[in-house]
N, C-alpha and C positions, 0 to 999 in steps of 0.2 A: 504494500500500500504506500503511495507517495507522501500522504498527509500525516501530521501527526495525532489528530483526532478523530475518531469515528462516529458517526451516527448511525445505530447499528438497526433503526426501525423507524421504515420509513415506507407510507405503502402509495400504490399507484391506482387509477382511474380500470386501467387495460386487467388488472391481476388480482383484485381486492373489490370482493364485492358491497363494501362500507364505502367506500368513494364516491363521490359524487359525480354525475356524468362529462360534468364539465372539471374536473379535476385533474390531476395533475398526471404527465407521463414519464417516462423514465430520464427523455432527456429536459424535462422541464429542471426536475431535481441536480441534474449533474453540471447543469448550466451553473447554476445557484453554487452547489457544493464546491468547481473549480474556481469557481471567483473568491469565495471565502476559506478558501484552502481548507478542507476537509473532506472526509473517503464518506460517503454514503452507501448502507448495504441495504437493498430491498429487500425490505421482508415482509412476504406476502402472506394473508390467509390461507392455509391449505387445512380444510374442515373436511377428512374424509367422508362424515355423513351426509354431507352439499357436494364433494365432490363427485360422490357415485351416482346421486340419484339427482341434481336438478342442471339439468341441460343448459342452462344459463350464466353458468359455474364457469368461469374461464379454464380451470383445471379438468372439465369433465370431458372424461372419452381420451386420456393422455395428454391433455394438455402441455403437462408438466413439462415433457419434452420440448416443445416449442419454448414455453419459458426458459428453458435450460437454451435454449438455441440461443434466444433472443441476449440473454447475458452474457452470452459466450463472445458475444457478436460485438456489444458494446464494450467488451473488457480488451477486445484487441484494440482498441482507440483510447479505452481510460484508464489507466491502472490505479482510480482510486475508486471505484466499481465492486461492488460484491452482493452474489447474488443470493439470498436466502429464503428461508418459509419458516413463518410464524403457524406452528404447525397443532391445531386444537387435540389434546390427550382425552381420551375416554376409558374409564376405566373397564368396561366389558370390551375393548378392541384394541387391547398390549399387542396381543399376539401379532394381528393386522400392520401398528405399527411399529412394531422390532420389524417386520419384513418391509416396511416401508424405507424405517431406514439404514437396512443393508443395501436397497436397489440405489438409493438417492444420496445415503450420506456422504458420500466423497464428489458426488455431482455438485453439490452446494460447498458454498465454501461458511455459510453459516445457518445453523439447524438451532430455534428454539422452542420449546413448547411453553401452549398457553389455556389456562380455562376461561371458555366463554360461557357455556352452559353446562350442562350435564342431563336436564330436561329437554325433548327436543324442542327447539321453536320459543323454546323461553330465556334467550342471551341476560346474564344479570347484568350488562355491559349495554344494552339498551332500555331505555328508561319506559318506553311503553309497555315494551314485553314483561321488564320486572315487575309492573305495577299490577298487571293480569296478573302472575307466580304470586307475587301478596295475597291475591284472595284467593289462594288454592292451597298456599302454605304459610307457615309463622316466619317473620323474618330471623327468629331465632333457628329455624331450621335451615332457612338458606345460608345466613351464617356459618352453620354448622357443617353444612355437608361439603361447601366452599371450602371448610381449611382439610376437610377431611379427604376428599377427592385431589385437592393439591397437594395434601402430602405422598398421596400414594403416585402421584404424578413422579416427586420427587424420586421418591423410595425406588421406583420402577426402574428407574436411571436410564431410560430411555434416552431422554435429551438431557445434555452437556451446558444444556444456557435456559434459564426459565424467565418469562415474563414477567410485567407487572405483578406479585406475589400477592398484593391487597387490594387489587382492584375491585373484587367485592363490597369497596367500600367508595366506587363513584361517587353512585348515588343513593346509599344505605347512609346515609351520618346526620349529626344533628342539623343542617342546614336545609337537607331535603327527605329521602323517607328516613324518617327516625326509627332509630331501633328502640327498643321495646327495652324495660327495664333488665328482664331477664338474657339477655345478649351480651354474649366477651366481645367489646371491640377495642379492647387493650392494645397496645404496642405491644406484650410480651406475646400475644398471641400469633404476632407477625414474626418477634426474634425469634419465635420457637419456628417456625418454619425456616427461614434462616440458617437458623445453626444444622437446622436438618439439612440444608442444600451446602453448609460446612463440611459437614460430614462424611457425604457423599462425592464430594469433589464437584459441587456444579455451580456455575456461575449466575449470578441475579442480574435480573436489568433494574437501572435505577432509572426508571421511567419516568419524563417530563412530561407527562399529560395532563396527570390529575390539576392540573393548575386553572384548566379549561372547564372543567366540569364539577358541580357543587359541591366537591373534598375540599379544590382551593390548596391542592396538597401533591407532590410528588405518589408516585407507588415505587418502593415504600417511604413514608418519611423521611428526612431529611437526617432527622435523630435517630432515627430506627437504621440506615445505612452507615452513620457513624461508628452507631454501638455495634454492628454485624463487620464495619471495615476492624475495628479494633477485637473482635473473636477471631480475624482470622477470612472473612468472606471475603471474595472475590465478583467484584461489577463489570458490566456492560454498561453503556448510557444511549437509550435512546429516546428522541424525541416522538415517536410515535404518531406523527405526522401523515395527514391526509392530505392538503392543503400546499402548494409554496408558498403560500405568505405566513400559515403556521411554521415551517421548514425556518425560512426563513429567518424570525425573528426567535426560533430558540435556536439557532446555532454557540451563537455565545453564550447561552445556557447550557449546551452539553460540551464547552469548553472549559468552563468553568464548574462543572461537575468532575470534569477530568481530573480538573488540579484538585479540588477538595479529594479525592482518592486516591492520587498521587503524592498529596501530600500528608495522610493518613499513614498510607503503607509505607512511604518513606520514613516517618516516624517510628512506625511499630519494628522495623527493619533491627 
């Protein structure tokens, strides 16, 4: 990579079906990314359960190959390019993807996994859909089966790099759906995950989004990646970016996330 910062998620209009149609395409991003000197990696949605069955899926029917084409393509002209998949974990479909990523894992140069849902059609990561899941379950359950289902995410050791770890907490917190008296929404609840991806040898992303949506907060906190750099964890930073004009204006926020980690690890050294 030429640059010395990464923005390691970052998705596009053409590969991520959360984009908007008029959104952004690969070389919108790298336009932006060569001017501000920094490597951007796509990392796209790849949601087995969408990609098998709905035909509007850029991934359905082999897709992936084409994607793999199309990066291949743009990395012989960029070398601060890299291509990856933000890849949804289910816990009934390990097996599915352990063979997913022996075919792909060396095709990518960056593989993460992430929970969006675990109910189909019920993303907690969309605020209409969770509000529907509210009145079919207690938010103390959604809560609950969130840290539970990402830990066995972790445990599984499938993926080498995990996403936003408390994004459960978009739009679950005091500012918008309130959790319910009986609800952990501790910090300790998050470092225990954490130390669990310590343990395991896997990497966290310290995700710039939450700042956009009623957390008002990184995933994970800002204090919660402190206390996990000084256990011993190991970060990613990505902006998580739909938008170039989002892209854009957190670049020098995952610049300066850089150093706050760099300058951590260099201490604990």
């Amino acid at each position: 990579m030429r640059f010395k910062y990464t923005d390691y998620h970052v998705h596009t209009k053409n590969w991520s079906i959360d984009v908007d149609q008029d959104g952004p395409i690969f070389e919108d991003y790298i336009k932006i990314a060569e001017m501000h000197q920094i490597n951007v990696c796509f990392l796209e949605h790849f949601e087995l359960n969408y990609v098998e069955k709905d035909k509007l899926n850029p991934f359905y029917n082999g897709g992936i190959d084409d994607y793999l084409e199309e990066i291949d393509k743009l990395k012989e002209t960029y070398d601060f390019v890299l291509g990856g998949l933000e890849v949804e974990y289910y816990v009934d479909r390990e097996i599915v993807l352990l063979e997913f990523m022996d075919d792909y894992g060396n095709e990518l140069d960056f593989i993460a996994g992430s929970i969006h849902e675990w109910i189909h059609h019920y993303p907690i990561t969309t605020r209409a859909r969770l509000e529907e899941l509210v009145k079919k379950v207690s938010v103390k359950q959604i809560i609950d089966n969130y840290f539970e289902i990402y830990q066995k995410m972790i445990e599984s050791k499938i993926f080498k790099n995990v996403c936003h770890i408390d994004t459960i907490f978009r739009y679950i917190n005091e500012d918008d759906i309130k959790p319910t008296e009986d609800c952990n929404t501790s910090d300790e609840r998050v470092l225990e995950l954490g130390r669990i991806c310590i343990k395991n040898k896997i990497q966290i992303e310290y995700n710039l989004s939450g700042i956009k949506f009623p957390i008002g907060r990184t995933f994970p906190s800002k204090g919660v990646v402190i206390n996990l750099l000084n256990e011993g964890a190991t970060f990613f930073v990505g902006s998580d970016s739909h938008s170039i004009e989002y892209f854009t204006k957190q670049i020098p926020k995952v610049k300066k996330a850089y150093n706050l980690i760099h300058s951590i690890q260099k201490f604990n050294i």
